[in-house]
C-alpha positions in Angstrom: 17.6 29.5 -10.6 14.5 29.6 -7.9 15.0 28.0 -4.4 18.8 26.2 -5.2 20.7 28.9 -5.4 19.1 29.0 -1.4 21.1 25.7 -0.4 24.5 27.1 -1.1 24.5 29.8 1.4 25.7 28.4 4.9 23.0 30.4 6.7 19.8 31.2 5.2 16.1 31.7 6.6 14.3 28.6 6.7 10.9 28.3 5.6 10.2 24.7 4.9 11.8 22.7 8.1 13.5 19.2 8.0 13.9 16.7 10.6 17.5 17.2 10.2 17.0 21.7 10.8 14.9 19.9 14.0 18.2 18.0 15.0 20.6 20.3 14.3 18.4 22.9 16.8 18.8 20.7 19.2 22.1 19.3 18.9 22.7 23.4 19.2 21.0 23.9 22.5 22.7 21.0 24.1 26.1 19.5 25.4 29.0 18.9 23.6 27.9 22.3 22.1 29.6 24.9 24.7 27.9 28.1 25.7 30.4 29.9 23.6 28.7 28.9 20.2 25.7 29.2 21.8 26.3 32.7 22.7 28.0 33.2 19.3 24.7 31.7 17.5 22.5 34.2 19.5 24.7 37.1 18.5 23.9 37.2 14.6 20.3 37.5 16.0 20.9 40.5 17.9 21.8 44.0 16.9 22.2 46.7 19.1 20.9 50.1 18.8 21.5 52.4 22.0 19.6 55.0 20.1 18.9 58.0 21.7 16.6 59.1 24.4 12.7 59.9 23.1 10.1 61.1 25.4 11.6 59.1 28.2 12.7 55.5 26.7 15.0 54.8 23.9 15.8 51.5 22.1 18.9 49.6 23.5 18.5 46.7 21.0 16.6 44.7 18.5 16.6 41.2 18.1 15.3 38.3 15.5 13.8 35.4 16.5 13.2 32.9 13.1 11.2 29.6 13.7 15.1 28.1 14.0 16.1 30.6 16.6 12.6 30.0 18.5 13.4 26.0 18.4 17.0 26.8 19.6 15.6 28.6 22.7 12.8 26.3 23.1 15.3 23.7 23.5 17.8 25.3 25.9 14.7 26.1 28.0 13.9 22.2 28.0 17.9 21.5 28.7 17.2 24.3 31.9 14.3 21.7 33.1 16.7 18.3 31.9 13.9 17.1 30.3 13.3 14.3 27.8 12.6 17.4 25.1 13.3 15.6 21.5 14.9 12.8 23.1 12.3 9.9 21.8 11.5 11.4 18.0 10.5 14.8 16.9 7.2 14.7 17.5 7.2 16.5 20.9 9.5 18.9 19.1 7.2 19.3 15.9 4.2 19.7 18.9 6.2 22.7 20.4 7.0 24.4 16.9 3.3 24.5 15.8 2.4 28.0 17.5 5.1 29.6 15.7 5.0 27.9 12.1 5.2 31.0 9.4 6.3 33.1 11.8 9.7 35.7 12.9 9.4 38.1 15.4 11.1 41.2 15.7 11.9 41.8 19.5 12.6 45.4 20.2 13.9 46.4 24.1 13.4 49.8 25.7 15.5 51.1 27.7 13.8 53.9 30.3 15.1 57.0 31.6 14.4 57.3 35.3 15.2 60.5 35.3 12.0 61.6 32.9 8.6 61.0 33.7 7.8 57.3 32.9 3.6 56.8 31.9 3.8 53.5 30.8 5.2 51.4 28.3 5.1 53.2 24.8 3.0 52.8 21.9 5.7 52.0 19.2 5.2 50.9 15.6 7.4 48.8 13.3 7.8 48.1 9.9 10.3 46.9 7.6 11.2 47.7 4.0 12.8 46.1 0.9 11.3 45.0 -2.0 7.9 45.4 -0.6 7.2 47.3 2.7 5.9 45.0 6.0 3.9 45.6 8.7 3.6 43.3 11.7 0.7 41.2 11.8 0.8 40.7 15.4 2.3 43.2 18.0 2.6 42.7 21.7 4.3 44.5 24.4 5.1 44.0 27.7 6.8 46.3 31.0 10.3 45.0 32.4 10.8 45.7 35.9 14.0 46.1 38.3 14.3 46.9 41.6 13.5 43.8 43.7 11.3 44.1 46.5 9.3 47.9 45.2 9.5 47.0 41.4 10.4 49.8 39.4 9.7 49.5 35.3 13.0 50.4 33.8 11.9 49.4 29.9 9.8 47.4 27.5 9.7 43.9 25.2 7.8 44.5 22.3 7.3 41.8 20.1 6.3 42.4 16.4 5.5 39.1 14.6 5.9 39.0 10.7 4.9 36.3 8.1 8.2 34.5 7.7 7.7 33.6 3.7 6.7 37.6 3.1 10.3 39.0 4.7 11.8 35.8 2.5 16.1 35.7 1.8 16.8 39.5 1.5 18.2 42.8 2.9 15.5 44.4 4.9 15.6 47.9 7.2 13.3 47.4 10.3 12.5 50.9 11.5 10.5 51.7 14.6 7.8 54.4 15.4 6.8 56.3 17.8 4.0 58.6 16.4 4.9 59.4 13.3 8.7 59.7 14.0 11.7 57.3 12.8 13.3 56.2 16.2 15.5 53.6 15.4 16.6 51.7 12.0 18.5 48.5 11.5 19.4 47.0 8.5 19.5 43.0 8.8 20.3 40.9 5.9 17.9 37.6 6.6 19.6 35.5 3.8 22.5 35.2 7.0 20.0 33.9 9.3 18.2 30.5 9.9 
């Protein structure tokens, strides 16, 4: 059985990339393929939560970001610039991938309640479960302000980052922490993702 059974899915997490995953990244972020399929790519990444209010933030939605998905936006970031980005080989491409190799992240957004007393951006935890429990091995988190010319913080990126072989082809629930209370759980099935 082992890793064939892997190739028949249409979508499944990579973990050893090709130079034609590389292309097909790129060939994603670019023209002839229209912003619609774009969008509609994005969308199996993202699952949205709108869980209720906790202290004074809640989460509004959680999103995967696989070393495909990070290539994907890489690229349309380089498509933004109308660059030469993977235009002359893969190596500038393969250059760019390096930080992340091994790696998904888990992006969680807060959403904050102006009309509670905002002291920061929260301390939250993560962890996902299946057949073995995960903890991040990196966790990073950062204010998002509104409000133009007085900035206001309206809610939080955190970004959890987990060992891409560990989470491997299967049905995981990410849950997040505050404390020692459950504030949000998704289920995401990462065999349907690249």
């Amino acid at each position: 059985m082992g890793h064939h059974a892997l190739i028949i899915l249409p979508f499944a997490l990579i973990l050893q990339f090709k130079p034609a995953d590389m292309e097909r990244a790129l060939t994603l972020a670019r023209w002839p393929t229209s912003d619609a399929e774009r969008a509609r790519f994005h969308q199996r990444y993202q699952f949205t939560v709108n869980g209720r209010t906790f202290e004074y933030f809640a989460v509004q939605r959680i999103e995967v970001i696989t070393e495909f998905r990070r290539l994907v936006l890489i690229a349309q970031e380089h498509v933004r610039m109308n660059d030469l980005f993977g235009r002359g080989g893969l190596r500038d491409v393969e250059e760019a991938m390096a930080p992340g190799r091994g790696r998904l992240s888990i992006v969680i957004h807060l959403t904050f309640d102006p009309a509670k007393y905002i002291t920061g951006v929260p301390e939250v935890k993560l962890a996902m479960d299946g057949s073995t429990m995960l903890l991040p091995t990196d966790l990073t988190s950062a204010g998002v302000y509104g409000g133009g010319d007085q900035p206001v913080l309206i809610g939080a990126r955190v970004e959890a980052v987990f060992d891409a072989p560990s989470v491997g082809q299967e049905m995981r629930r990410v849950s997040v922490y505050r404390e020692m209370n459950e504030i949000a759980r998704v289920p995401i099935e990462f065999a349907k993702l690249e």
